[in-house]
C-alpha positions as CSV (number, residue, x, y, z in Angstrom):
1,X,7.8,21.0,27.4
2,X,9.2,17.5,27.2
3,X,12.8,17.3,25.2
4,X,12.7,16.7,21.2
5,X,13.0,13.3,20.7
6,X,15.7,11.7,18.5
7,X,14.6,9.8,15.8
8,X,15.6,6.7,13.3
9,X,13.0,6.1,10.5
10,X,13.4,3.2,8.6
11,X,11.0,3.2,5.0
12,X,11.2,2.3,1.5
13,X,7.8,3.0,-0.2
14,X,6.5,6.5,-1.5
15,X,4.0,5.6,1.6
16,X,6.9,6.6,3.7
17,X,7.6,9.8,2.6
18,X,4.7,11.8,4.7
19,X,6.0,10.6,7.3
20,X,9.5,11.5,7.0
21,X,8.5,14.9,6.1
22,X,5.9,15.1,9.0
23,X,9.0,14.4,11.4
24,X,11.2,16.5,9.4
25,X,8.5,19.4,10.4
26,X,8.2,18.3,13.9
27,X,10.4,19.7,16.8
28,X,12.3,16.0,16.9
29,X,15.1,15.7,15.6
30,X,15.8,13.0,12.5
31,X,19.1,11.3,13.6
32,X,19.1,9.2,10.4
33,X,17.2,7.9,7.8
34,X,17.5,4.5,6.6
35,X,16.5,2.8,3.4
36,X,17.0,0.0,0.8
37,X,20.3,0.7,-1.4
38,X,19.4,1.5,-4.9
39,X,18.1,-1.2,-6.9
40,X,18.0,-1.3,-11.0
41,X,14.9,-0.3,-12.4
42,X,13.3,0.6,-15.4
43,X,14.1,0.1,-19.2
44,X,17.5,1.3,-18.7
45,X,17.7,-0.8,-15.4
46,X,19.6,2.1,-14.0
47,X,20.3,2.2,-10.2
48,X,16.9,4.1,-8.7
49,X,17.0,5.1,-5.2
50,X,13.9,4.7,-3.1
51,X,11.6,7.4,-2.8
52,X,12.6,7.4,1.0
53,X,15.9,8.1,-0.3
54,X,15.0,11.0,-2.7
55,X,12.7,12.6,0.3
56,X,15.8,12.1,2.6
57,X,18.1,13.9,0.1
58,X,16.0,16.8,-0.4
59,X,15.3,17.6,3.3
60,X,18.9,17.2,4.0
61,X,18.5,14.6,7.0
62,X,21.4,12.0,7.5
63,X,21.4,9.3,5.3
64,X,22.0,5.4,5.0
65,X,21.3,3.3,2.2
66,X,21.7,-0.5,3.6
67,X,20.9,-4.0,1.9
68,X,19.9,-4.6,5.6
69,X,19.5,-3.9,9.2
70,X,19.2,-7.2,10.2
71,X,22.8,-7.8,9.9
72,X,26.1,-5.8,9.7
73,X,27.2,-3.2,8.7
74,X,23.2,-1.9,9.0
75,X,22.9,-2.7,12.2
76,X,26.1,-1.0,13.3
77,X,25.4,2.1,11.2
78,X,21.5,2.2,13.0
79,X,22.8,1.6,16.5
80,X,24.9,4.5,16.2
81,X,22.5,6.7,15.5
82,X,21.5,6.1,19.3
83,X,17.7,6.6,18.9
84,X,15.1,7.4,21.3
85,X,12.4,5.9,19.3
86,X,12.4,3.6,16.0
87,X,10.1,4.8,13.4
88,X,9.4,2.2,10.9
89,X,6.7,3.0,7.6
90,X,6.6,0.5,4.9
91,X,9.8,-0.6,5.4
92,X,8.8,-4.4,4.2
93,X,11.2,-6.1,6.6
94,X,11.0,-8.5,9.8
95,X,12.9,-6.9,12.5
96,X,14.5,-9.1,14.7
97,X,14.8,-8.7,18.9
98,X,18.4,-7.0,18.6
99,X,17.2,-4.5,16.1
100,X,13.8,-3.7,18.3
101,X,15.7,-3.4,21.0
102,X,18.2,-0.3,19.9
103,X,15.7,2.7,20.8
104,X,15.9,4.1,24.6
105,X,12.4,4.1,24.6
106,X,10.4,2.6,22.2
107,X,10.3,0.9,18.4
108,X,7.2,2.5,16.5
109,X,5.3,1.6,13.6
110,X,3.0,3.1,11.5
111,X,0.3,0.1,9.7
112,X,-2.2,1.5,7.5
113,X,-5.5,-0.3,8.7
114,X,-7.4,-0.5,12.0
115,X,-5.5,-3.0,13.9
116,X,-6.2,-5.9,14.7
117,X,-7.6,-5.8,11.6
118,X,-5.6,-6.5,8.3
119,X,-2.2,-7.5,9.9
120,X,0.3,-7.9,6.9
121,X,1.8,-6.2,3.9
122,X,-1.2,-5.6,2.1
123,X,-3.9,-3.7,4.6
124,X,-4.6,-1.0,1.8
125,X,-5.1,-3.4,-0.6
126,X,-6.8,-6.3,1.1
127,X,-9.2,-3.7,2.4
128,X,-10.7,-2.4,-1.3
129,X,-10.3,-6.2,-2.0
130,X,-13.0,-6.8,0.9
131,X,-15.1,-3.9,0.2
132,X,-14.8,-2.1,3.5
133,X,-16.7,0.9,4.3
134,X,-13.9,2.1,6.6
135,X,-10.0,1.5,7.3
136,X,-7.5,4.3,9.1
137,X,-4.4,4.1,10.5
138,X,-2.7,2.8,13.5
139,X,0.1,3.1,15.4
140,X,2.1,0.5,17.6
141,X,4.9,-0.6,19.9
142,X,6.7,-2.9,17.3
143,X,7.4,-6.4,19.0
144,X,8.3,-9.7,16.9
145,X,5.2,-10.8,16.3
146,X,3.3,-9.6,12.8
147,X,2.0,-6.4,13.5
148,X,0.8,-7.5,16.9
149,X,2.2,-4.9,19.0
150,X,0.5,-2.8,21.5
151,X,-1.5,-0.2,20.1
152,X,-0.4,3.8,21.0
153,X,-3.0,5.7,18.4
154,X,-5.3,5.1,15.6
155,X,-7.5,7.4,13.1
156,X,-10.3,6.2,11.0
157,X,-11.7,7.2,7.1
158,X,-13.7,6.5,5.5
159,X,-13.4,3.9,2.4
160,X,-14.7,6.0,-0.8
161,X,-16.2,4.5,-4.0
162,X,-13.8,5.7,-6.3
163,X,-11.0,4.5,-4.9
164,X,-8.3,2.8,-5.9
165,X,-5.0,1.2,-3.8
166,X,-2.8,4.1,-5.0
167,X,-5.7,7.2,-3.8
168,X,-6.8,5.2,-0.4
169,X,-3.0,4.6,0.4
170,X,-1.9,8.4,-0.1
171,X,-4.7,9.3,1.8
172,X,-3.8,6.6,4.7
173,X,0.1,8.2,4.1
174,X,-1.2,11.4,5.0
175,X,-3.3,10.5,8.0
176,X,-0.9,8.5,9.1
177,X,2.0,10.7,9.4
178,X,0.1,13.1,11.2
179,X,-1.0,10.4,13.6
180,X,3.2,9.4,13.8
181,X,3.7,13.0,14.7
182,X,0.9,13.0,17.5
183,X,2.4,9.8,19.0
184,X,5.7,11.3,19.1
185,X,4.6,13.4,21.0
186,X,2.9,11.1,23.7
187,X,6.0,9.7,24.4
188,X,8.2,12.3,24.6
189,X,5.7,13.9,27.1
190,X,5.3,10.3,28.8
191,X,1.8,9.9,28.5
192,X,1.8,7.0,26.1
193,X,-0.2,4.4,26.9
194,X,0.1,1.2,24.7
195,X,-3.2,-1.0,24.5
196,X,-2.7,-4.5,23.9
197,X,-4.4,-5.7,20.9
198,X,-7.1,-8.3,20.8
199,X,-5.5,-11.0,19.3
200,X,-8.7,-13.2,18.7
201,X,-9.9,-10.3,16.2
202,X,-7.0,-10.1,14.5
203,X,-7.2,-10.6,10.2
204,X,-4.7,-10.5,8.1
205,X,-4.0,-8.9,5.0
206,X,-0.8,-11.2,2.8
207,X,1.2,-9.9,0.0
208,X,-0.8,-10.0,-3.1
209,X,1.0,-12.8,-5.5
210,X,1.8,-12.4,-9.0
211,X,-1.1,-15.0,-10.0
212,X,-3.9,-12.8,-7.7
213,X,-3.5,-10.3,-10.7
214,X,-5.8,-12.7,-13.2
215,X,-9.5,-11.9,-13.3
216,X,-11.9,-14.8,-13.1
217,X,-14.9,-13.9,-15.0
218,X,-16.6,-16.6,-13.5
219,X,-16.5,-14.4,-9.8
220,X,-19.3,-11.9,-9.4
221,X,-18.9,-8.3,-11.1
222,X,-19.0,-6.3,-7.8
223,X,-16.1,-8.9,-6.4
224,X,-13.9,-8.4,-10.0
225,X,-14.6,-4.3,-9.8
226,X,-13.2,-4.8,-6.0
227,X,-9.6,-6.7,-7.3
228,X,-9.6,-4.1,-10.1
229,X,-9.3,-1.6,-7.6
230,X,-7.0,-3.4,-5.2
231,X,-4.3,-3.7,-8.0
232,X,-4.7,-0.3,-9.6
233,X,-2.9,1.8,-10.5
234,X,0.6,-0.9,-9.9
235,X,1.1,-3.6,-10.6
236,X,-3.2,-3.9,-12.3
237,X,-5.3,-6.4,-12.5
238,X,-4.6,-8.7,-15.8
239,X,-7.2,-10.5,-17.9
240,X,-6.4,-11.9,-21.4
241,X,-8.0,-10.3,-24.7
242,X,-7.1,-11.8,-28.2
243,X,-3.6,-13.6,-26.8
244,X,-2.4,-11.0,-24.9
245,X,-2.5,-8.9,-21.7
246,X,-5.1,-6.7,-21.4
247,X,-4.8,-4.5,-17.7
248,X,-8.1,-3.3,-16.5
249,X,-8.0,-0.5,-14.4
250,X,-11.1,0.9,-13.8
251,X,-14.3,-0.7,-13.8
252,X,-18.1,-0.7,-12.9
253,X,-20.4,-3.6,-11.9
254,X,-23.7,-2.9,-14.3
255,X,-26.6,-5.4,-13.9
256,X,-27.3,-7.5,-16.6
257,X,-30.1,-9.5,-18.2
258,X,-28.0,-10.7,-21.3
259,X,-27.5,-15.0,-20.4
260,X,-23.7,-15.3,-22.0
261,X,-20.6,-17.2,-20.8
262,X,-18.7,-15.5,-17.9
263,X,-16.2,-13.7,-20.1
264,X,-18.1,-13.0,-22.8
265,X,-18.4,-9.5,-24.3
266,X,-22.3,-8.8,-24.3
267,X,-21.9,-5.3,-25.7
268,X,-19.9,-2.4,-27.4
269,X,-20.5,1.3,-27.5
270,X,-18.9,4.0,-28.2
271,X,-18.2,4.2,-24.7
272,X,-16.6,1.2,-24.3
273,X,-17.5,-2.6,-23.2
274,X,-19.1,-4.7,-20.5
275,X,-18.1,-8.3,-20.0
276,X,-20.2,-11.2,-18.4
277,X,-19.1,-12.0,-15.2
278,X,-20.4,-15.1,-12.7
279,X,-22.9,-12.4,-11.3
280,X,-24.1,-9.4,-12.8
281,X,-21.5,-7.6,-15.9
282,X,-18.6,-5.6,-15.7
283,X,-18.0,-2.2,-17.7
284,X,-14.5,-1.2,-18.1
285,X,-13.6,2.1,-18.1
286,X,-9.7,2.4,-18.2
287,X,-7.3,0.0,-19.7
288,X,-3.7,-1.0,-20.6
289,X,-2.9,-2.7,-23.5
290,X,0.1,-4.6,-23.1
291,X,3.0,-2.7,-23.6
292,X,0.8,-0.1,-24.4
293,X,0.0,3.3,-21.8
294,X,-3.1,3.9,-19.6
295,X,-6.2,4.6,-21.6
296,X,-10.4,5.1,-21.7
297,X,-12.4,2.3,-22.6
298,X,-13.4,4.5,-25.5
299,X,-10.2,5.1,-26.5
300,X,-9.7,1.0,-26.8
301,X,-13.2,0.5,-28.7
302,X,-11.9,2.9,-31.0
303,X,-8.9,1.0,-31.9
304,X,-9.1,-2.1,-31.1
305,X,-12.6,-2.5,-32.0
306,X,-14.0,-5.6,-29.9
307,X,-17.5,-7.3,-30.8
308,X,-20.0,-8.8,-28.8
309,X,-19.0,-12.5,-28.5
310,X,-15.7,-12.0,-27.8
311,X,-14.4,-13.5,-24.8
312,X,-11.6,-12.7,-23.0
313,X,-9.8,-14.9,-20.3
């Protein structure tokens, strides 16, 4: 059997964490680990570590928590680790050629969607936002260009109705650390072979902006239900209801034969409400209230008590 491998893994997100622990559980050994220093947070804004960091802590593994690898003294502490291979996983930073370049074999990253599709922070997301059937995994020999390294391995799944960005992205989290793991292997057996990708296919997936939160009734219902889903459960989508922010959560497209301004509430049950939209209607089914926790659209009839005519923006 090939030699165990030794390992850097650079991540940030809870996305991360599978992996970590996947490699952790693996024969290869975890030289360091290296995440974003703690940042405030929360209505104390007290110093929270990532949930790399937490992961990293409880497994005992080596530890660095850097404003940077891009630059000293990141890049010094991450050289020294003298890695055979560079695992990166939602790490949410552009690695230059010096930094790529610090593994003996190979820099690795794991991207959550069938590359060359949905290059870009926000493959999870922008594929609920598109109403794909299918998305996976994919692994890749990093290189400077946006996630348009060659490709070692990739694993699909299927896209399920009830999904949301937070239940698709643990699901890709958990493929995709045992596809990390299976790749480590490859290469420590020297039977990688990198693929180039097909650049002409390539899409790509941007960060989500603070103004792609806001609904626009005057979009179709199935295309609202779609954002709804992209956004929940953080940070959620955001429509306006009597002056203030209203997050919509959950949400059904239900036909509609009601003629009403897109916006418009057309009817209220005990169950909840359904909203004109610029196709069809939309039925929410789980809100915020702003400030207020998650609830059913039941819950919010009952105390908030909208009527049909209403309109929210």
């Amino acid at each position: 059997m090939a030699r165990p491998l030794r390992i850097a893994f650079l991540g940030n997100d809870a996305w991360s964490v599978p992996s970590l622990r996947a490699i952790a559980r693996s024969r290869h050994s975890v030289e360091l680990v290296v995440t974003r220093a703690p940042k405030p947070a929360g209505r104390g804004n007290r110093l929270t570590p990532t949930p790399v960091a937490v992961a990293a802590r409880d497994l005992e593994l080596p530890l660095a928590e850097v404003e940077t690898v891009r630059t000293e003294p990141g890049l010094r502490t991450l050289a020294l680790s003298r890695p055979d291979v560079l695992v990166v996983v939602a790490y949410g930073e552009i690695l230059p050629p010096d930094v790529l370049a610090l593994p003996k074999l190979l820099p690795v990253n794991l991207h959550f969607s069938l590359l060359p599709a949905l290059r870009g922070a926000s493959p999870v997301q922008a594929a609920l936002l598109l109403d794909l059937p299918e998305t996976g995994v994919t692994t890749m020999v990093m290189e400077t260009g946006l996630d348009s390294g060659p490709i070692l391995l990739q694993r699909r799944t299927r896209v399920l109705p009830e999904d949301d960005a937070g239940s698709l992205g643990a699901r890709l989290a958990e493929l995709g650390a045992d596809v990390l793991v299976e790749t480590l292997e490859l290469i420590a057996a020297g039977r990688a072979s990198p693929v180039p990708q097909d650049h002409r296919a390539a899409t790509v997936a941007p960060k989500l902006r603070p103004e792609d939160r806001r609904l626009d009734w005057s979009r179709p219902a199935r295309e609202l239900v779609n954002r709804i889903r992209a956004l929940a459960p953080e940070p959620g989508a955001v429509a306006t209801f009597r002056g203030a922010n209203l997050k919509v959560l959950r949400a059904e497209a239900v036909a509609s034969s009601r003629d009403a301004e897109p916006g418009t509430v057309i009817e209220v049950d005990r169950a909840g409400f359904v909203v004109a939209t610029g196709r069809g209607a939309l039925r929410a089914v789980e809100l915020a209230p702003a400030g207020r926790r998650r609830m059913s659209a039941a819950e919010f009839v009952r105390g908030h008590r909208p009527v049909v005519g209403e309109r929210l923006s």
